[in-house]
N, C-alpha and C positions, 0 to 999 in steps of 0.2 A: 186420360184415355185408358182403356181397358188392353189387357193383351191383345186381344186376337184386334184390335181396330189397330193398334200399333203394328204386328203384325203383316196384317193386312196392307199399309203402307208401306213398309219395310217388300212385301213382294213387290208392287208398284214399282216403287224406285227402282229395282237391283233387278227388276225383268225374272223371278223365278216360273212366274208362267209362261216363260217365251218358249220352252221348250227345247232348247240348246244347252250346252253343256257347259259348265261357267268353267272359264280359266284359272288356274293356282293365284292369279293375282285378282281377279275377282272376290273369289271366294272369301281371301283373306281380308279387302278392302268392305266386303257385304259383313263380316265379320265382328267389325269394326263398328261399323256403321250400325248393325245390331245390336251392339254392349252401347253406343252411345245414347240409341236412343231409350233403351232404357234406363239409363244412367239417367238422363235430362228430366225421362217421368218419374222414377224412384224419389229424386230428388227435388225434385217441383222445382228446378234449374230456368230462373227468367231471361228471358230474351239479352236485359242487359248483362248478364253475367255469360251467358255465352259468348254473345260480342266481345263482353272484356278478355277471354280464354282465347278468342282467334285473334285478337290485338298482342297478347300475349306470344304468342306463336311469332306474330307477325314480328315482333322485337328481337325475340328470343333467335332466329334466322338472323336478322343483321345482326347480331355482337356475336353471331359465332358460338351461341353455346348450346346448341343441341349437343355436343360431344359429352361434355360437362354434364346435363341434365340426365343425359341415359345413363350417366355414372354413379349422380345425386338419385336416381330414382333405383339404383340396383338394377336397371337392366343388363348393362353390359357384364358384372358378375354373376348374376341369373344367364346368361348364354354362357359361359363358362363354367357353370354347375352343369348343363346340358352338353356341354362339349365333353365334361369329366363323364357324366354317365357314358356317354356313348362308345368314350374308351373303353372303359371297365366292360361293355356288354361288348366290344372284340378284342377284350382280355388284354388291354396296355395298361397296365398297375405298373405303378411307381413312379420313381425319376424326379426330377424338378418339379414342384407343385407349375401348373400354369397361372395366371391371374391376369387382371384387365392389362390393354395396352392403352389407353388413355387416347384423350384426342389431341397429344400435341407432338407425336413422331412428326420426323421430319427426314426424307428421303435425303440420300449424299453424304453423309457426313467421312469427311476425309476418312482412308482409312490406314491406319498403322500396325506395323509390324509385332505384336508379342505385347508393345509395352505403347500405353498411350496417355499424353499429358492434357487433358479435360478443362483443367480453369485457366482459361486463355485469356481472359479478363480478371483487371486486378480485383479482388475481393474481401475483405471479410472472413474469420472462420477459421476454424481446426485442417489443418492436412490433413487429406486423407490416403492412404494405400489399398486397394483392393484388388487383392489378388486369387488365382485356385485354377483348375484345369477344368474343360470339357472331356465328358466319361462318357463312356456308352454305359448300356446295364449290368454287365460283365466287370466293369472297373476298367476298360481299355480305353487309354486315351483316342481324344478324335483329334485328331490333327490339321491344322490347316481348315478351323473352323472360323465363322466367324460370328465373334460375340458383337452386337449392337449396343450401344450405352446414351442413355441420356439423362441429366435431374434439373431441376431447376437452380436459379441462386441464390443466393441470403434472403432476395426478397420475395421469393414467390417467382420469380417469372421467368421465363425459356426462352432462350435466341431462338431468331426468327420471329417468332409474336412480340416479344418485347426488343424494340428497335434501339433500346439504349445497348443489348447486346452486341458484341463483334459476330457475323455469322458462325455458326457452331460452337460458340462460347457452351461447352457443358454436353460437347453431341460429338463422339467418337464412333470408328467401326475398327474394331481391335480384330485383326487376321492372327490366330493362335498359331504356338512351334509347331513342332514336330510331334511332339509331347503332350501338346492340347492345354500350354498354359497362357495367362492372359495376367496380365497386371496393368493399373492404371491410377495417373494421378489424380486428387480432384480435393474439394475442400466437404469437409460433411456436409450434407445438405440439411437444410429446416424442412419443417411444417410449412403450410402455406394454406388460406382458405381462396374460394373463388373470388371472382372481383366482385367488392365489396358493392351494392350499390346494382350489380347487374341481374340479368333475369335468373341464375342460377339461385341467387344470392335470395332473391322476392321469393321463389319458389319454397326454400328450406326454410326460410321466419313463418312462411304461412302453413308449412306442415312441421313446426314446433322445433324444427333439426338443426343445426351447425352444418357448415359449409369448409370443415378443414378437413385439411389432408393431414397424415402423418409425415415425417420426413422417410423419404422415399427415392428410389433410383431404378429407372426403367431399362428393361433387357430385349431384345429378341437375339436367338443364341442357333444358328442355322450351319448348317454341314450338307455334303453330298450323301442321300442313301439314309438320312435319319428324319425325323418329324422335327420341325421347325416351332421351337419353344418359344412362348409370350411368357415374358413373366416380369415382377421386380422387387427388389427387396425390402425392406423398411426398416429405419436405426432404431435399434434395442432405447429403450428409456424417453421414447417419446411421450407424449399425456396422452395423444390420441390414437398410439399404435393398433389398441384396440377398439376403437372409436372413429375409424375412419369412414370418412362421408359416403366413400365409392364403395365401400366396403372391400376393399383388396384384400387387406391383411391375409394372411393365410399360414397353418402351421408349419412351418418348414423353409420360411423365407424368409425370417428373422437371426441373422447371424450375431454371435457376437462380436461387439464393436471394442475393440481391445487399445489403450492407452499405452504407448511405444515409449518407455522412457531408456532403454540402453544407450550405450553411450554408441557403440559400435554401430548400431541399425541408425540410430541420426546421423551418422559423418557417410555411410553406405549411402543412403538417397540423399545427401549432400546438404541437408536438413540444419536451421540452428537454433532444434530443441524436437520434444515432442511432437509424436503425431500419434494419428489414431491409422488405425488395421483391421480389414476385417480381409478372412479366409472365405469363400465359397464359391463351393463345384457345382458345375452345372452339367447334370446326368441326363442323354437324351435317349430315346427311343428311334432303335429304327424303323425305316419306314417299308410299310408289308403294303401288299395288295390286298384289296379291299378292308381299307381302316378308315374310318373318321377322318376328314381333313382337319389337318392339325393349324395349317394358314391362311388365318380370314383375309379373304379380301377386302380391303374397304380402301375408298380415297385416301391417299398421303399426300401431306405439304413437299412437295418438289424446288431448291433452289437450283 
């Protein structure tokens, strides 16, 4: 079909001649609808290979990974380039880089005082310590904030989704001093790729790509009177730290992961031998009238 006959059905469907005034969800759905149907003629796209793309969808919904897809396709770091611009154009530069929050938070997680022990289930793995304050942009501690923390375990997989977990196995809510510091036990986390086998998994063989993550450790870092930070970090010396599927990585979020071999700091955290440490501060921005909102809203897993 030629444009204007495409077109032409394109008004049809979506009512442009009715003479009303399409709503913001309209517009975006007619949008859509537009880019596909040319996509299907660009493409000479048959009957069965669309069926097989809505069958796809249809799978892709029961295992749960649309989260995972808009991660694997760069959406969810593409909203995050647009949330960055939009600071910078009401002048909030600096602070903690933001980055994706992934699809597997999980609302409640106990929370403790200053200092919080993370691998509640036996594991596998290097000790870990990580420790540093919450700053404003000034360098003044925030006090009585609170740091959110979640990673996966040896194997790739997160309490709550993976049911061999004890609940919150790896899922803390650290309430910082006075001082704005936090520290927390936990084991280094790995790399991990999507489930093998699943739609995310079909989707990246068929556009050439890997389905791993780097090893990684998720934040949300929230205070009275400041912008509420997404962010997470990822361990120095990974193969994929720059190479990561969701593309998170980001300059500024890669601390060094430092090997604790004194004798004095292993009998301190009651320790018998080596651990690993990493330092990082987490700088927020206060929150002004009329800025960018800094906290997506999206559905959370609730226990």
């Amino acid at each position: 079909m030629d444009k204007q006959a495409i077109d032409a059905v394109l008004r049809k469907i979506q009512g442009a001649d009715s003479g009303e005034e399409a709503s913001r969800v309209q517009k975006i759905v007619n949008r859509i609808v537009h880019d596909l149907f040319h996509t299907i003629e660009d493409f000479d796209v048959q009957p069965e290979e669309f069926w097989a793309a809505v069958h796809y969808l249809t799978e892709a919904g029961r295992n749960g990974e649309y989260g995972l897809i808009a991660a694997g396709l760069g959406l969810e770091h593409f909203l995050d380039l647009r949330m960055d611009e939009a600071d910078a154009r009401a002048g909030v530069n600096g602070g903690t880089p933001r980055t994706i929050e992934g699809p597997l938070y999980v609302a409640g997680a106990p929370e403790e005082k200053a200092f919080a022990r993370l691998d509640q289930d036996p594991q596998p793995g290097e000790v870990l310590f990580m420790q540093g304050q919450v700053r404003d942009m000034d360098g003044k501690p925030v006090g009585n904030s609170l740091v959110e923390v979640w990673h996966a375990n040896h194997l790739g997989g997160y309490s709550f989704f993976d049911q061999n977990q004890s609940p919150f196995n790896l899922r803390r809510s650290i309430r910082t001093d006075s001082e704005g510091r936090y520290r927390f036990r936990s084991r280094v986390p790995v790399g991990y790729s999507v489930p093998p086998g699943g739609s995310t998994d079909q989707l990246m063989k068929l556009l050439g790509r890997h389905g791993t993550r780097p090893a990684h450790i998720h934040f949300f870092v929230k205070a009275p009177g400041f912008r509420t930070l997404t962010t997470q970090i990822n361990i120095e010396g990974d193969p994929f730290l720059w190479d990561d599927f969701a593309f998170a990585t980001r300059d500024g979020l890669v601390p060094v992961l430092t090997k604790v071999t004194d004798d004095a700091a292993i009998r301190r955290d009651e320790l018998d031998g080596p651990f690993y440490s990493i330092d990082f501060d987490f700088v927020l921005h206060k929150e002004r009238d009329n800025l960018p909102k800094a906290e997506v809203v999206r559905d959370h897993f609730t226990v």
